[in-house]
C-alpha angles and dihedrals in degrees: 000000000000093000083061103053097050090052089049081043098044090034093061094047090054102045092052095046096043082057096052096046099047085047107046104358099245128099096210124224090232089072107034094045100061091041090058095048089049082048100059094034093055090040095054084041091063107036090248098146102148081072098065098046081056095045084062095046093051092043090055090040095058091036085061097046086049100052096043080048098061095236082302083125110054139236095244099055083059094053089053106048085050088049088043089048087047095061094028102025137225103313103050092050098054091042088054096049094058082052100045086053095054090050096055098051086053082049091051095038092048093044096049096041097060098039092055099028089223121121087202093052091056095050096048089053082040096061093036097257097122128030110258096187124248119325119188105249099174090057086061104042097062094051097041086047096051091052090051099050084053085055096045109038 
């Protein structure tokens, strides 16, 4: 029972944010933050502790990653793999997040490629070596989350 309830939980926050972000390319506080708080108080709730000391190695792992980007990875994004860690745990998160991140350099490929119509041009954007202008990342990491914690669990 209290599987289902953090993947309704997590589900809805991903599905919200992934909306957001598509749409405007910002995952707002004033989603991510309830959710967090709801996070850690269910979490506490229901003796689910391994959660929070995920919570804070997801948050110090995308910290880190913030910071080495540049800003380049928002903040949001941040906010809402802690609050994501926080319904699925550790495992699912991180494991989205590799996947997220496969996912966006096929995006970038795909989409540079057809807009330039250069191979090349895609795999560079691909690999990081040119700018391939903002991708929602957050759009990407609910979804990829959730499918590892089914996965997973």
């Amino acid at each position: 029972m209290i599987a289902h309830i953090n993947f309704i939980l997590a589900g809805m926050l991903a599905a919200i944010c992934a909306w957001t972000d598509m749409k405007s390319m910002t995952i707002y506080n004033r989603h991510t933050y309830p959710a967090a708080v709801i996070g850690t108080v269910y979490s506490i709730a229901t003796a689910q502790y391994s959660h929070l000391y995920g919570a804070l190695v997801v948050f110090a792992m995308y910290l880190f990653l913030f910071i080495l980007a540049g800003g380049k990875l928002g903040g949001g994004d941040l906010k809402l793999a802690v609050a994501l860690s926080l319904f699925l745990g550790m495992e699912p998160v991180i494991c989205g997040s590799i996947l997220a991140g496969l996912v966006l350099m096929a995006w970038g490929f795909a989409s540079t490629w057809h807009r330039t119509g250069q191979v090349k041009a895609g795999v560079m954007v691909a690999l990081g070596r040119l700018p391939g202008g903002a991708v929602p990342y957050g759009a990407v990491l609910g979804p990829t989350a959730i499918l590892a914690a089914v996965f997973i669990y």
